[in-house]
Structures are given as C-alpha cells and as structure tokens.
C-alpha positions as CSV (number, residue, x, y, z in Angstrom):
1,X,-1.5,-37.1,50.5
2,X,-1.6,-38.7,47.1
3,X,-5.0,-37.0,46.1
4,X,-3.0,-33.4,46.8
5,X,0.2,-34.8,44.6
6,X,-1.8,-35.7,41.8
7,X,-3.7,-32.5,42.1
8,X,-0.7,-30.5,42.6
9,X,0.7,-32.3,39.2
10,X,-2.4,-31.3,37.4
11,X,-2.0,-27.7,38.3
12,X,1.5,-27.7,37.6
13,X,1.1,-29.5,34.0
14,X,-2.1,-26.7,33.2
15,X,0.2,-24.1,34.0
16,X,2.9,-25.3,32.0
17,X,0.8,-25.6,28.8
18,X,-1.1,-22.6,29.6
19,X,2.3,-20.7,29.9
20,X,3.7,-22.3,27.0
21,X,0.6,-21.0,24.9
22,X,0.9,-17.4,25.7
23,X,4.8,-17.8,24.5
24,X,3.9,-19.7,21.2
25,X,0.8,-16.2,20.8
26,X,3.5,-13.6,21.8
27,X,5.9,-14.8,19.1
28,X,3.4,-15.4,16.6
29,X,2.5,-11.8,17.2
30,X,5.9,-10.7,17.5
31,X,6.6,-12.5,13.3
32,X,3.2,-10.7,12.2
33,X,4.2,-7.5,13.6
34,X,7.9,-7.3,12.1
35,X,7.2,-9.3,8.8
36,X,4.2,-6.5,8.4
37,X,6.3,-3.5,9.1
38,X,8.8,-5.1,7.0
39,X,6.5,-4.8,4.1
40,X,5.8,-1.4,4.9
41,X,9.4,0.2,5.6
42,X,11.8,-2.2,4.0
43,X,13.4,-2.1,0.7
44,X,15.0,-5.6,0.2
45,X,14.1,-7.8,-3.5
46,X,11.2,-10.1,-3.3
47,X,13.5,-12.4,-4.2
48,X,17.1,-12.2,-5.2
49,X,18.1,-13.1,-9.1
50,X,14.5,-13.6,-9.9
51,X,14.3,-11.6,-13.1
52,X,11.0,-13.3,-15.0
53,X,8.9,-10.4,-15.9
54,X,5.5,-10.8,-15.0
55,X,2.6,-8.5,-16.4
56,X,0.7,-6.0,-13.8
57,X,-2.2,-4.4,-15.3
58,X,-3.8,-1.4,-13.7
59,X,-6.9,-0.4,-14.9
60,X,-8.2,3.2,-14.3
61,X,-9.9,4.0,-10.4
62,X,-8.2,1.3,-9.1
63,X,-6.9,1.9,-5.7
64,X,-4.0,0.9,-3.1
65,X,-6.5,-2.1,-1.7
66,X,-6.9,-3.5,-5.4
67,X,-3.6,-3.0,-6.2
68,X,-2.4,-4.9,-3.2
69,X,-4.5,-8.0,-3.5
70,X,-3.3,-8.3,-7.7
71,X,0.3,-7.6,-5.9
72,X,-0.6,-10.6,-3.1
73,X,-2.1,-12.9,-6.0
74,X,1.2,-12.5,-7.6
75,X,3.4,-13.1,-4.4
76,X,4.8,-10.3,-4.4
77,X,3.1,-9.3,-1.2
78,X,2.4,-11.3,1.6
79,X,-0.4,-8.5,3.4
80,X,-2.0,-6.0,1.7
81,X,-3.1,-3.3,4.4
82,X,0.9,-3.1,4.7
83,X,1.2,-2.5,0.9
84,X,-1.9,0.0,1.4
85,X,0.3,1.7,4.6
86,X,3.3,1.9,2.5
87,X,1.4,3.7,0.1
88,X,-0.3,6.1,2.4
89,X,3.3,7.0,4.9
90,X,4.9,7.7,1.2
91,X,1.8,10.4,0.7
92,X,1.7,7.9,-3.1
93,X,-2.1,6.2,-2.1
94,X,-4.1,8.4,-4.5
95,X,-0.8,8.8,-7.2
96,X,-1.3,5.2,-9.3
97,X,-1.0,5.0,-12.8
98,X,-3.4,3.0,-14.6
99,X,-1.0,1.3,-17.1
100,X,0.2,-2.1,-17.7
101,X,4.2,-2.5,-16.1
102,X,6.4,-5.3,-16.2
103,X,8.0,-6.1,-12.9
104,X,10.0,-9.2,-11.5
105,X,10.5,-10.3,-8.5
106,X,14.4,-9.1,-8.3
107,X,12.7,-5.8,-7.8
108,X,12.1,-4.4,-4.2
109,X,8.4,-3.0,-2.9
110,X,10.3,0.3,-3.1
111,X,10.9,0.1,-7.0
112,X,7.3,-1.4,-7.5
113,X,6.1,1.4,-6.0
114,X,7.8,3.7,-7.7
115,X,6.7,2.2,-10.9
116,X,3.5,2.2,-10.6
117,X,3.1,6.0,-9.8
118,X,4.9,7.2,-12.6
119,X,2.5,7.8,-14.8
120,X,5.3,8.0,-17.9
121,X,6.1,4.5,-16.6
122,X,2.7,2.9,-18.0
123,X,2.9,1.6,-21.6
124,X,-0.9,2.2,-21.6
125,X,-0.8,5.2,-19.7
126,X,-3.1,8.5,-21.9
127,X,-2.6,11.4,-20.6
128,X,-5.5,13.9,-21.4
129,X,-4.7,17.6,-21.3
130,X,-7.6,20.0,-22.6
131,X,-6.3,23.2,-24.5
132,X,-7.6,26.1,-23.4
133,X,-10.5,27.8,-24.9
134,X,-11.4,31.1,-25.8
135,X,-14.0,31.1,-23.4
136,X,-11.8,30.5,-20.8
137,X,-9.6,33.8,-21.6
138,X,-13.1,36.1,-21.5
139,X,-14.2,34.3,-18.5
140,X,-10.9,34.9,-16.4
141,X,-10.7,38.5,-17.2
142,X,-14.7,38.8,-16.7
143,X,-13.8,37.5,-13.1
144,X,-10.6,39.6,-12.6
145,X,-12.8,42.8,-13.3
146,X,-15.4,41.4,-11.1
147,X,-13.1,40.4,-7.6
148,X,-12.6,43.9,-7.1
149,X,-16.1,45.0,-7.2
150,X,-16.7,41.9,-4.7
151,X,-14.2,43.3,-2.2
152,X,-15.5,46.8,-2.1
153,X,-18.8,45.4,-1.6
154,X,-20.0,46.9,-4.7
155,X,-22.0,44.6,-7.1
C-alpha cells in the first residue's frame, strides 16, 4: 500500500512539472509571437523622449537582412526577420536608400522606415540620371518603323 502511495506521488509530482513546462513553452511562445508581430505591425517609439541621434549608414546593395542586424546592433530592433517582414508587407524591401540618416530612438519603426526609403532623405544619397542620346532618338524611331513590319509578318 505504501509502495502504490509513493508511486502514485511520483506520478502525480512528474505530471505536475511536466504540465507546468508546457505552460512556461506556451507563454514563452505566446511573448515571441506578439513581441514579433509587434515589430512588424506596430508603430509605437523605441523609446519615448530618447532624442540622441545616432548615425545609420547604408551603403549601396545592402538589403532588408543587413539593414536589420545594423538596426538590432543599435537596439533599435529586437528581431530582424520581423524588420525584414515589415519591409516586405509594406511592398518597401527592394526601395532602400543608400545614404547615411540620423535617427533616435524617439522615432517609431514606422518613421525609420520611412527614412530610409526616401532616397531625398540620404545626405549621401547620388542620384544618377543619364541624358538621352542621339542615338537613342534614331534608335526608337528605327524600331517604331520596324513593329509594324513585325506584325504583318513582313521583314
């Protein structure tokens, strides 16, 4: 009778802790999943009245993954697939501005964003536009005389 009480204790005491881990995983999944979608969707200040301007330097090809882990070295981040996400949803992942911006943490991920696609918001930013040639004028009318011949099927 003893043997069966202890045993039964045991049980009980494994399925306590057993339980109680599953609970302590569930809400740990539960904090990940919000903070993260927090990052992605929400718009609130890093932190309120922090207005020390920090530096962010973005150099030419860099992407949303760079750009995420300079963010997270920074702290302004705390997971940078949601900063890549938040990027992507806002159709901005392949819209960043090289350029070197100041930014403080009174700002939201919102206004970071925002920032950092504007090209005009870069104080390094060089905009390259190529005048046109006149090449380019003999070569456009050489192909507008030559579409119609292509859809007639005359060559």
């Amino acid at each position: 009778m003893v043997k069966k009480f202890g045993f039964g204790m045991f049980t009980l005491c494994l399925n306590i802790l057993f339980y109680a881990a599953v609970v302590l995983l569930v809400v740990r999944a539960a904090k990940f999943s919000w903070d993260f979608a927090y990052e992605v969707f929400g718009s609130a200040p890093i932190e309120e009245g922090n207005t020390e301007e920090e530096t962010l330097t973005i150099s030419k090809g860099m992407g949303p993954s760079a750009v995420g882990s300079i963010l997270k070295d920074m702290g302004y981040v705390k997971h940078v697939k949601a900063f890549e996400w938040r990027l992507r949803i806002s159709g901005l992942s392949g819209k960043i501005a090289p350029g070197t911006y100041q930014i403080n943490k009174s700002m939201s991920l919102e206004d970071i964003t925002a920032l950092i696609t504007d090209a005009s918001a870069g104080e390094e930013v060089i905009l390259e536009t190529e005048a046109p040639s006149e090449d380019t004028e003999e070569e456009s009318s050489q192909g507008e005389a030559f579409l119609p011949d292509l859809l007639t099927g005359v060559a």
